[in-house]
C-alpha positions, 0 to 999 in steps of 0.5 A, spaced: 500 500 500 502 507 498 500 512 502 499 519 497 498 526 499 497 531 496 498 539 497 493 543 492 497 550 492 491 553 486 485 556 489 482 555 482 479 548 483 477 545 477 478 550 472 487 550 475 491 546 470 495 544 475 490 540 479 487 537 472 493 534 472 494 531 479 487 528 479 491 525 472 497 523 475 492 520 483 487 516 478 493 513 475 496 510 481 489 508 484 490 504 478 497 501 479 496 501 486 488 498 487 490 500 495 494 507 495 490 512 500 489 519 498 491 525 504 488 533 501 491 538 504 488 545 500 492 551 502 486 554 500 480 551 503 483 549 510 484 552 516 492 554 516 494 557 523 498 563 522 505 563 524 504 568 530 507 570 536 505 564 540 508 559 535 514 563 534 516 564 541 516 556 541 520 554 536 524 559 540 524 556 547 524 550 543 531 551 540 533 553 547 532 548 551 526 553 554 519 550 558 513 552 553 507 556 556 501 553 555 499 557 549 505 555 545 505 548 546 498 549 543 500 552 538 507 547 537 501 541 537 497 544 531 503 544 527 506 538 529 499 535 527 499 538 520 506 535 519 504 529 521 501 528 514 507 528 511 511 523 515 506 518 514 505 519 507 511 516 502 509 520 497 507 527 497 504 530 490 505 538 489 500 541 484 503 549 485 501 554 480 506 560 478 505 565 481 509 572 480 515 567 478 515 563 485 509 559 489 503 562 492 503 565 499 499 560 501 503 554 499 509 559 502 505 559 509 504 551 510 512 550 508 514 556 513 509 552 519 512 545 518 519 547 517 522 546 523 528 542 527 525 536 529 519 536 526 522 536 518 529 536 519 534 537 525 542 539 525 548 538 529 556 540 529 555 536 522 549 540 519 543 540 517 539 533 516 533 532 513 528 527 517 523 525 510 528 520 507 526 515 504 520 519 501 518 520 494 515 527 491 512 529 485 511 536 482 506 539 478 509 545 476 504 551 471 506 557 468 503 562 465 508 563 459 514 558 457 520 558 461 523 551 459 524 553 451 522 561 451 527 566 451 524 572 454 524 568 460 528 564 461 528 558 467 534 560 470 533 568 471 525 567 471 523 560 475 523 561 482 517 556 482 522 549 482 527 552 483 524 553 491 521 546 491 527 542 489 531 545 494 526 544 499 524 538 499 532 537 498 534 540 505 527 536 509 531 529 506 527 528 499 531 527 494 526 523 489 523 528 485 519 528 479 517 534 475 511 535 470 511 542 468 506 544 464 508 551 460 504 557 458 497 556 460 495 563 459 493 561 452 486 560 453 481 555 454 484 551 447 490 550 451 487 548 457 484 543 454 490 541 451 494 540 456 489 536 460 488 532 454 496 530 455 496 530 462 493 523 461 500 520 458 504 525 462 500 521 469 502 514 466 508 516 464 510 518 471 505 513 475 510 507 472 517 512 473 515 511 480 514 504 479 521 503 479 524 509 483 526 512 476 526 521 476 523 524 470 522 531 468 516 531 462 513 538 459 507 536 458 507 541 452 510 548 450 515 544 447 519 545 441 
């Protein structure tokens, strides 16, 4: 059995390119793996606590060695559950939209919760070390324009969307990343039925790629 979440980063529901294609890749798996359970996180539609100053004095008094109030360890509790999602899921599917070249302020308020030592990652003398090992994720990745091929933007300048996943994942310990990126989805809505229509061999390109542990990255379209 495989255990899958998956992080909706669009506020767009069925309308967002992104989703469509994450809905693809699930059903592509509920198909491979007749067992695999299903988490939804929506950044949009959940109720994310803010990062306040509860929640930041005890992190603090965490790193401190410091006994926390009442209302700190309320807080650290909260997001200790929202993390919880991803320590028991083994793999983690991102749909994330381009937003002014980076990630959705949402998506950037459930990373900045979870983010903290002994809850996705620790350090010592040596360093940093992440504690989701041996946890595979999938990036679907959408942008307005095409930064794989074009060059008014090009993805080394402009993409600050990947660019922040890959090193996240990377410094929380997952290192078995695969990327879809679907390219200039501002065209309309014949573009949008395209990249849908082939989100379908994307998915199952990528469900069998997981299968054997393979990294891929697929542009769904835009190519040339």
């Amino acid at each position: 059995m495989i255990n899958i979440l998956h992080v909706i980063a669009s506020p767009r529901n069925e309308k967002s390119i992104s989703t469509s294609i994450a809905s693809t890749y699930i059903d592509g798996c509920r198909k491979k793996y007749p067992g695999c359970t299903i988490k939804t996180i929506d950044v949009w539609k959940d109720a994310l606590p803010e990062f306040d100053e509860h929640a930041l004095n005890a992190k603090y008094a965490g790193l401190q060695a410091i006994a926390l109030t009442a209302q700190q360890v309320e807080a650290w509790n909260i997001i200790r559950k929202i993390a919880a999602d991803f320590h028991q899921a083994d793999l983690i599917l991102f749909s994330v939209p381009m937003w002014n070249f980076g990630i959705p302020y949402k998506l950037k308020q459930l990373i900045d919760l979870i983010s903290h030592k002994d809850i996705l990652f620790t350090f010592d003398e040596n360093g940093f070390n992440g504690k989701l090992m041996n946890k595979k994720a999938v990036l679907i990745a959408a942008r307005g324009v095409n930064f794989a091929t074009g060059t008014a933007t090009p993805e080394a300048e402009y993409d600050f969307q990947n660019s922040y996943m890959l090193m996240w994942l990377k410094f929380i310990g997952i290192s078995d990343v695969t990327i879809i990126k679907a390219e200039q989805t501002l065209f309309g809505k014949e573009a949008e039925i395209e990249a849908v229509k082939k989100a379908f061999e994307v998915a199952e390109t990528a469900v069998a790629a997981l299968n054997k542990g393979m990294h891929i990255e697929l542009l769904p379209y835009g190519i040339k």
